[in-house]
DSSP file (Angstrom, degrees, kcal/mol; ACC not computed):
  #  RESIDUE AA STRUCTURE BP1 BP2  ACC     N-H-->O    O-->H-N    N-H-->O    O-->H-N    TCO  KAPPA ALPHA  PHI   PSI    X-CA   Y-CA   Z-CA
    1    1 A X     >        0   0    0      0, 0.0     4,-2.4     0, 0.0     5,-0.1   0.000 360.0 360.0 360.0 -40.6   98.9   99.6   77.3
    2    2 A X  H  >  +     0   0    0      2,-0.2     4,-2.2     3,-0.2     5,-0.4   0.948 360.0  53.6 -79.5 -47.2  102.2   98.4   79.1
    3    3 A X  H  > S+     0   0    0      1,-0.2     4,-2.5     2,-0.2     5,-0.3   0.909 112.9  52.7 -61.5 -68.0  103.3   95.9   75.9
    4    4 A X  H >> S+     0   0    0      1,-0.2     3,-0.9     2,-0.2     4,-0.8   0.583 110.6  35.6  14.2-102.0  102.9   98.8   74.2
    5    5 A X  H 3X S+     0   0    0     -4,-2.4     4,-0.6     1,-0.2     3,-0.3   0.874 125.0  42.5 -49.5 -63.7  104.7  100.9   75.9
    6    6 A X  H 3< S+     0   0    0     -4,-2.2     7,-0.3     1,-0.2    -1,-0.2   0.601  91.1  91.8 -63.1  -6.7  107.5   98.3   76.7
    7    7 A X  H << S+     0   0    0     -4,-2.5    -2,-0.2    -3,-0.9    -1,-0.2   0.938  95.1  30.1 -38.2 -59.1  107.4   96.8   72.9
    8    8 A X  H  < S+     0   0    0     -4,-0.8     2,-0.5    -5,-0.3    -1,-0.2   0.818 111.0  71.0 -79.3 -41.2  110.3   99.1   71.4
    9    9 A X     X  +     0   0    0     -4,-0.6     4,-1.7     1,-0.2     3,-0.1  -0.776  53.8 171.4-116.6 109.5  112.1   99.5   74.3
   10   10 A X  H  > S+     0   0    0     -2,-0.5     4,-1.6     1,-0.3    -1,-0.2   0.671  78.7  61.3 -94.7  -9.5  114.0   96.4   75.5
   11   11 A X  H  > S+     0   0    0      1,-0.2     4,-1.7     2,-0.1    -1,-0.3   0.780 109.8  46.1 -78.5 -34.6  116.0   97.9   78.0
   12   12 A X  H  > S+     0   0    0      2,-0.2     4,-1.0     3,-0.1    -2,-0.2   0.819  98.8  57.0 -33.0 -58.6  112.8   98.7   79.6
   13   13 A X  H  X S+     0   0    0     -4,-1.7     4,-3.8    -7,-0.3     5,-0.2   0.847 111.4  61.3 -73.9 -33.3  110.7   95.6   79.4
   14   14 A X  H  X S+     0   0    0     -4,-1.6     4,-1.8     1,-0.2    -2,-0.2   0.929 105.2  45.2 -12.9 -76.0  114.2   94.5   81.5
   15   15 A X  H  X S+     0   0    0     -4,-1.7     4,-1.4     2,-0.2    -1,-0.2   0.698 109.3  47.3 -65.4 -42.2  113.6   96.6   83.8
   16   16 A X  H >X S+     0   0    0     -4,-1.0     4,-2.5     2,-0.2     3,-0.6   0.924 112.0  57.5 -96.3 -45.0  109.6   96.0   84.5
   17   17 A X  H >X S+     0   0    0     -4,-3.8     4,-1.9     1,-0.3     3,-1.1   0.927 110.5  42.9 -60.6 -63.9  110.3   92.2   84.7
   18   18 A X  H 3X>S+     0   0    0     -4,-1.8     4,-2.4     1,-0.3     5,-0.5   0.769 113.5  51.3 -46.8 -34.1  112.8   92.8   87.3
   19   19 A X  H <X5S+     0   0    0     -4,-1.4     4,-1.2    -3,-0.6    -1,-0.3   0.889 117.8  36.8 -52.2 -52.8  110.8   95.0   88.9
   20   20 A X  H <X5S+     0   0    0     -4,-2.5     4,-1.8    -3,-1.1    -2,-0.2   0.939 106.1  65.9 -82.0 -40.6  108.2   92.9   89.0
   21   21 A X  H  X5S+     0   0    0     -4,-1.9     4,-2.1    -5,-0.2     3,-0.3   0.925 106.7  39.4 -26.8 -67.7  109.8   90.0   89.5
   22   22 A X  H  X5S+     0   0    0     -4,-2.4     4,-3.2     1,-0.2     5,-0.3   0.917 107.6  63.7 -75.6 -32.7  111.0   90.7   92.8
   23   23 A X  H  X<S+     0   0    0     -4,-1.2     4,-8.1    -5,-0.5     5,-0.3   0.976 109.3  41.0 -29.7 -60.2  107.7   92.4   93.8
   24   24 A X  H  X S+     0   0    0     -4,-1.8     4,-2.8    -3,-0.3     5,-0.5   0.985 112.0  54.5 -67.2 -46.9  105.7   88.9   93.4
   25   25 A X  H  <>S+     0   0    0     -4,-2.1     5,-1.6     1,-0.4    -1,-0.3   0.584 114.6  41.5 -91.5 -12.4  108.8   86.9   95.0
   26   26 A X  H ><5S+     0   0    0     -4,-3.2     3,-1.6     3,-0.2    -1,-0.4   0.842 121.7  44.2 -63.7 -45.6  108.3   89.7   98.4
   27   27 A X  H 3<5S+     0   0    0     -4,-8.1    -2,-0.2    -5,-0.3    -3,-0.2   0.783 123.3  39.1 -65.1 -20.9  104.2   89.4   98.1
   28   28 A X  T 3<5S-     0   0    0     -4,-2.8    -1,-0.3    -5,-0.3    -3,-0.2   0.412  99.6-134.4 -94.3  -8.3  104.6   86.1   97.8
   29   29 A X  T < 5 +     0   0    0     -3,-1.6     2,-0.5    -5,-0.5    -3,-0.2   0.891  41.2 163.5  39.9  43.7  107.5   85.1  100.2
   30   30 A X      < +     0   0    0     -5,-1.6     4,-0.2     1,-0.1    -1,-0.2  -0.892   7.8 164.5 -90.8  95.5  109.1   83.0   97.5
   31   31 A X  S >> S+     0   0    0     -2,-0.5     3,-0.6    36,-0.3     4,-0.6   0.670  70.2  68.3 -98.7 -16.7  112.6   82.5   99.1
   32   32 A X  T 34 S+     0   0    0      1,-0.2     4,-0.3     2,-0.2    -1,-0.2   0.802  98.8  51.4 -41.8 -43.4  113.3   79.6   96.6
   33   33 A X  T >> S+     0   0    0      1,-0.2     4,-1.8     2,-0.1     3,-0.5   0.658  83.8  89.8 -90.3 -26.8  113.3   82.2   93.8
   34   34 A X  H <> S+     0   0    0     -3,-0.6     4,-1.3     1,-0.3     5,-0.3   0.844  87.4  47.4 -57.4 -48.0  115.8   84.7   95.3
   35   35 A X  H 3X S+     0   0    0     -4,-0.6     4,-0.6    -3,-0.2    -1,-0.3   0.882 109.5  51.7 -66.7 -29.5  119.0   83.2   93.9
   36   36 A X  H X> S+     0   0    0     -3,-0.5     3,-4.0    -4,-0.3     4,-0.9   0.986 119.7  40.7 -42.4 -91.6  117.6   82.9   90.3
   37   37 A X  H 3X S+     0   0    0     -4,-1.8     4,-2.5     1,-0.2    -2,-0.2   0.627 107.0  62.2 -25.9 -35.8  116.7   86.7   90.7
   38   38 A X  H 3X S+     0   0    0     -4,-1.3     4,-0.6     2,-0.2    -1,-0.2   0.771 113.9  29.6 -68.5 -42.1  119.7   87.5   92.3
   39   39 A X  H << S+     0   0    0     -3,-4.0    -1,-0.2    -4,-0.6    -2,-0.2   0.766 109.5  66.1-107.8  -4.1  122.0   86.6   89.3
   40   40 A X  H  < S+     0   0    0     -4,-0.9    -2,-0.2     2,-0.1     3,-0.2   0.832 112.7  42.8 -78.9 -51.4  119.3   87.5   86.5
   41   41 A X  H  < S+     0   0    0     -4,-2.5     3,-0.5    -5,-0.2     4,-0.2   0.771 109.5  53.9 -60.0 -22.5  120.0   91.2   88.2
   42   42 A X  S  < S+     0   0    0     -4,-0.6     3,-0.2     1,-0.2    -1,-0.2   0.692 116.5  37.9 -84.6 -17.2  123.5   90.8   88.4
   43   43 A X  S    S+     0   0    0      1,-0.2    -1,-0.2    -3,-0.2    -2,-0.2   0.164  83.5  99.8-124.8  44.4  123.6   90.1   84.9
   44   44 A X  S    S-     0   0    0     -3,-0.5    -1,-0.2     2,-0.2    -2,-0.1   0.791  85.2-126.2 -86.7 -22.5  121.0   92.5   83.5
   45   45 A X  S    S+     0   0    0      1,-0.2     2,-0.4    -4,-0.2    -2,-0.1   0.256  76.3 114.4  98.6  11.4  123.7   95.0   82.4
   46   46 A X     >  -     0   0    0     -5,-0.2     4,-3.4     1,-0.1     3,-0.5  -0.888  61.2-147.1-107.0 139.7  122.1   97.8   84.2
   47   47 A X  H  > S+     0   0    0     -2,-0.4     4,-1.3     1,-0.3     5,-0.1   0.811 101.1  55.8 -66.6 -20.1  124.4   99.4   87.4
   48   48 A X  H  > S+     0   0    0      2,-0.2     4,-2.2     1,-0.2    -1,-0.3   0.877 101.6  52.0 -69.6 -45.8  121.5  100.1   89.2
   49   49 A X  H  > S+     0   0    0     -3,-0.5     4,-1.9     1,-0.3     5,-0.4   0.896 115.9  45.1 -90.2 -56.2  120.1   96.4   89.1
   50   50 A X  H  X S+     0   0    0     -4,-3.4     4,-3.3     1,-0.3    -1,-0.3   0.932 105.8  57.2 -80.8 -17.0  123.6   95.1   90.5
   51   51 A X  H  X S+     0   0    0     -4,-1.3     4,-2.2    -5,-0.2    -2,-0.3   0.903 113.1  34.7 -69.8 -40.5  124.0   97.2   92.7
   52   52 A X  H  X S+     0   0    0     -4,-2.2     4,-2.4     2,-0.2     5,-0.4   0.990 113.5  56.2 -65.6 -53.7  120.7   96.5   94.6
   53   53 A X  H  X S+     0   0    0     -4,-1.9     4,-8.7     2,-0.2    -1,-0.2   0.965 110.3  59.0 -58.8 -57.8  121.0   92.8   93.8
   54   54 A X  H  X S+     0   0    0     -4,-3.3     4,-1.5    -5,-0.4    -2,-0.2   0.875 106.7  40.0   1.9-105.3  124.6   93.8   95.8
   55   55 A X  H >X S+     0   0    0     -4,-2.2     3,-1.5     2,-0.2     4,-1.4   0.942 107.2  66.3 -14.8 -85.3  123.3   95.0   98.8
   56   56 A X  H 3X S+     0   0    0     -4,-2.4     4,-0.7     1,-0.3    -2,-0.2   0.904 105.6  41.0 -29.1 -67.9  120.8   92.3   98.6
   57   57 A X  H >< S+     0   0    0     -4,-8.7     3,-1.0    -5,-0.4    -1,-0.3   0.922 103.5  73.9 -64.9 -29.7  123.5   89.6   99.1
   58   58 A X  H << S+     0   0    0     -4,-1.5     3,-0.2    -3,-1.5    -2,-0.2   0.935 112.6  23.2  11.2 -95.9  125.3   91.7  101.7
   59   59 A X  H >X S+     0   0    0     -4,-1.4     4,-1.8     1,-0.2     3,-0.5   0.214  85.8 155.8 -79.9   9.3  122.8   91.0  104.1
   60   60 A X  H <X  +     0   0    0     -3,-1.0     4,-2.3    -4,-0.7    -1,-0.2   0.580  64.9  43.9 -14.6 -56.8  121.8   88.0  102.4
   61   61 A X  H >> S+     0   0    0     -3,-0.2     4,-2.0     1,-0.2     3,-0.8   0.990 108.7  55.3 -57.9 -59.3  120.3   86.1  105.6
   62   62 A X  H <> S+     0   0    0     -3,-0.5     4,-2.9     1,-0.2    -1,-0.2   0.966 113.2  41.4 -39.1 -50.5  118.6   88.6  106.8
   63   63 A X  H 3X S+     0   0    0     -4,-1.8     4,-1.3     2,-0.2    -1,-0.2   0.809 110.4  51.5 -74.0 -26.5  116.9   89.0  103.6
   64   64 A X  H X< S+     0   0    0     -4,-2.3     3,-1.1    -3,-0.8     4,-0.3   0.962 114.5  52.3 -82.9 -40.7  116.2   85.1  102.7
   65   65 A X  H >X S+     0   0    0     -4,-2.0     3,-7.0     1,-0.2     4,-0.9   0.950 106.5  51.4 -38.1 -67.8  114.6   85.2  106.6
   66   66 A X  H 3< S+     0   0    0     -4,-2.9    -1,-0.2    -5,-0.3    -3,-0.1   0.721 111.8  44.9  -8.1 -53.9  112.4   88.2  105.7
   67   67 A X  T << S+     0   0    0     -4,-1.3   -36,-0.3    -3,-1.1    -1,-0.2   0.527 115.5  51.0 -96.6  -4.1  111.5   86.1  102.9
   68   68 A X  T <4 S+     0   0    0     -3,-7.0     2,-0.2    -4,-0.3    -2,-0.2   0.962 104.2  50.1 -62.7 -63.9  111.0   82.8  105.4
   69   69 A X     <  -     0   0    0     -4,-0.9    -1,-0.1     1,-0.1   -40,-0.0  -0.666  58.0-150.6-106.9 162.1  108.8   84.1  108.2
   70   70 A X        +     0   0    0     -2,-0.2    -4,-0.1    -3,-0.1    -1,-0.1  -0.049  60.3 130.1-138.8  -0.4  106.1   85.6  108.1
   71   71 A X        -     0   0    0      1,-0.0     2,-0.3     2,-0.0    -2,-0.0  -0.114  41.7-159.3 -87.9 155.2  107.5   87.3  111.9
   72   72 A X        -     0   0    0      1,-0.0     3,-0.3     0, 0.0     4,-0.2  -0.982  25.2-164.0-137.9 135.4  107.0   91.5  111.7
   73   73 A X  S  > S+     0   0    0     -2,-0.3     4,-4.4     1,-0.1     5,-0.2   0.422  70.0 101.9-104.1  -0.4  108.9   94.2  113.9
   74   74 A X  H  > S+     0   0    0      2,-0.2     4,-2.6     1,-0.1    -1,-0.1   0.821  71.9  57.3 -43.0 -30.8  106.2   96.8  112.8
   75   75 A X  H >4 S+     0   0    0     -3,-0.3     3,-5.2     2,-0.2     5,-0.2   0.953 115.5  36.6 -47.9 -69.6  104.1   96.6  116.1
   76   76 A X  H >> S+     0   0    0      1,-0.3     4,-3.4     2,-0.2     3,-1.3   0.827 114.1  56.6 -44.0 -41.9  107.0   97.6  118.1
   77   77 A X  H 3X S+     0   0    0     -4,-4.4     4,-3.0     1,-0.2    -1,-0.3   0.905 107.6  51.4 -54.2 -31.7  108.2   99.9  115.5
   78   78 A X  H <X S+     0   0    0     -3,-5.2     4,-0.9    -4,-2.6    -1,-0.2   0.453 104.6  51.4 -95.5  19.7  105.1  101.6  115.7
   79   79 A X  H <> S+     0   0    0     -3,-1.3     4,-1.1     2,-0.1    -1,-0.2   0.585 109.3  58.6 -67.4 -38.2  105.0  102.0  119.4
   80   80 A X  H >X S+     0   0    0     -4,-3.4     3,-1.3    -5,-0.2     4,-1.1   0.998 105.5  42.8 -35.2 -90.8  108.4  103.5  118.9
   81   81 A X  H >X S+     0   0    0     -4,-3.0     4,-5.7    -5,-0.2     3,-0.8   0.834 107.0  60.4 -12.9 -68.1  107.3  106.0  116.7
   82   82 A X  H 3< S+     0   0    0     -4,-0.9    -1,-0.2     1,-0.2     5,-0.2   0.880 113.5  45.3 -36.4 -33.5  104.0  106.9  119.1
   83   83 A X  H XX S+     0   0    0     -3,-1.3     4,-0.8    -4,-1.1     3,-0.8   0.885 112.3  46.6 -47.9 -49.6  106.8  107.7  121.9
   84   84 A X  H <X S+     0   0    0     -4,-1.1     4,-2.3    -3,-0.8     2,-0.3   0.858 113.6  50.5 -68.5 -47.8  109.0  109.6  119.7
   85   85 A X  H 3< S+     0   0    0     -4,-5.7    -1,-0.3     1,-0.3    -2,-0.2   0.145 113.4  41.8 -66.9  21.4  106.0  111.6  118.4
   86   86 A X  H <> S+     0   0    0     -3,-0.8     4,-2.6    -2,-0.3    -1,-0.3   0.325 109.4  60.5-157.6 -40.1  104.5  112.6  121.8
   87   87 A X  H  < S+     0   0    0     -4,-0.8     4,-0.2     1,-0.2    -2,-0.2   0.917 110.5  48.9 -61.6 -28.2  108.5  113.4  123.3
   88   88 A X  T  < S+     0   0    0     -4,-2.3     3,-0.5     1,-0.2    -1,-0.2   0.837 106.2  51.8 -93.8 -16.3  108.4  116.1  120.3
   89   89 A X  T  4 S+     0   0    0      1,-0.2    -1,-0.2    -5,-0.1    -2,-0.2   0.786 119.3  32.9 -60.3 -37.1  105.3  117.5  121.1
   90   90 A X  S >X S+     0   0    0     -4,-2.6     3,-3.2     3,-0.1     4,-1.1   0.415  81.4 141.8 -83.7  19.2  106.1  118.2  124.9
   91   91 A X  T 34 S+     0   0    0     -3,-0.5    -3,-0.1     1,-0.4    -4,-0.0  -0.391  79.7   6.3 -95.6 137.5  109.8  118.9  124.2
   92   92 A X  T 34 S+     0   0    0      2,-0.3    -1,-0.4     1,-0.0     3,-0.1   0.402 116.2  88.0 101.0 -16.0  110.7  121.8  126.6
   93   93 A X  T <4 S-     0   0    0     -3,-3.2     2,-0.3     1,-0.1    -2,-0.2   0.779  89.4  -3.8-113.9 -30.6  107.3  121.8  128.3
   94   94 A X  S  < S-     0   0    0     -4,-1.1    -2,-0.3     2,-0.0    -1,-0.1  -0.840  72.8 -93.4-137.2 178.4  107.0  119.5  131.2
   95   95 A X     >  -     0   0    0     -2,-0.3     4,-0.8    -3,-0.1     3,-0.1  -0.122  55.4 -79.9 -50.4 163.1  109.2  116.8  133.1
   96   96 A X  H  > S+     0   0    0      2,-0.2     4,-2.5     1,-0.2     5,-0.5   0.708 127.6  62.1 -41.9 -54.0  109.3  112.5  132.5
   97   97 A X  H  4 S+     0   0    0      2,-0.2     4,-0.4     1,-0.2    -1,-0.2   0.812  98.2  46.2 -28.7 -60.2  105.9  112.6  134.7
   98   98 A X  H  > S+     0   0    0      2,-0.2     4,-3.2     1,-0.2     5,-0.3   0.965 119.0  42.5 -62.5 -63.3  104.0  114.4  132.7
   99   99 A X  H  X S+     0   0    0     -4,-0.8     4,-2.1     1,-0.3    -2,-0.2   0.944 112.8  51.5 -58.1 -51.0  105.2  112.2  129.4
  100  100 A X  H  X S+     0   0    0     -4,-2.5     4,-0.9     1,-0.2    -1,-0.3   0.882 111.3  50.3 -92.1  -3.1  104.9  109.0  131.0
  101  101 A X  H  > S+     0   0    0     -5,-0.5     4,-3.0    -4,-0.4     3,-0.4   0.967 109.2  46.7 -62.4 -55.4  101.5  110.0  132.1
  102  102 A X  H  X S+     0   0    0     -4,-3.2     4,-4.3     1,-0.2    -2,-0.2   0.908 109.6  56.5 -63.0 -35.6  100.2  111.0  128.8
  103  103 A X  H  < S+     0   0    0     -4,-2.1    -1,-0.2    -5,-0.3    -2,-0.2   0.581 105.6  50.7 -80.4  -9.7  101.6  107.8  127.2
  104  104 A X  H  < S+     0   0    0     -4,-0.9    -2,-0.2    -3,-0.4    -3,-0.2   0.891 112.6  51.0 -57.3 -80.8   99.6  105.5  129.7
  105  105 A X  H  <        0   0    0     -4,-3.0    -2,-0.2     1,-0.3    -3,-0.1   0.888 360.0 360.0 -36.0 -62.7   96.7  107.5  128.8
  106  106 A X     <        0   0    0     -4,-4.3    -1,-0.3    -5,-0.1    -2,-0.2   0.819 360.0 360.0 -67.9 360.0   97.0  107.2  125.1
């Protein structure tokens, strides 16, 4: 169904390789492959595609690390979150006591 669909349209099937392309080379943590990608986007002739690609070199380390280790800030981030969510349920109702109490509990 997708050659199909992408068959006729070539600016399309562009698009779903890139797409896809950079998909495998984040599921995969293939940081080898990021400069290839990088300049296959820059020179796909769509503004969207360089612009990201853009960006992407920006922050360039950050982003080839991402693609190094295997390291996550997600616990913390979602400790964050729990905090945030539990300050905006009481907000207005009790004191720091009360909060750090409930967050020990949960």
């Amino acid at each position: 169904m997708r050659s199909q669909v992408t068959a006729n349209q070539p600016k399309l099937a562009l698009t779903v390789s890139l797409a896809r392309d950079f998909a495998e080379i984040v599921r995969q943590q293939q940081p080898e492959k990021l400069d290839a990608w990088l300049k296959q986007a820059s020179e796909s002739g769509f503004q969207v595609w360089k612009n990201f690609a853009a960006s992407l070199r920006q922050d360039y380390e950050a982003v080839r690390a991402a693609l190094l280790y295997s390291w996550s800030n997600g616990p913390t981030e979602g400790h964050v979150n729990r905090l945030k969510s539990v300050k905006r349920e009481m907000y207005g109702r009790a004191n720091i006591d009360l909060l750090r109490q409930r967050l020990v509990i949960a």
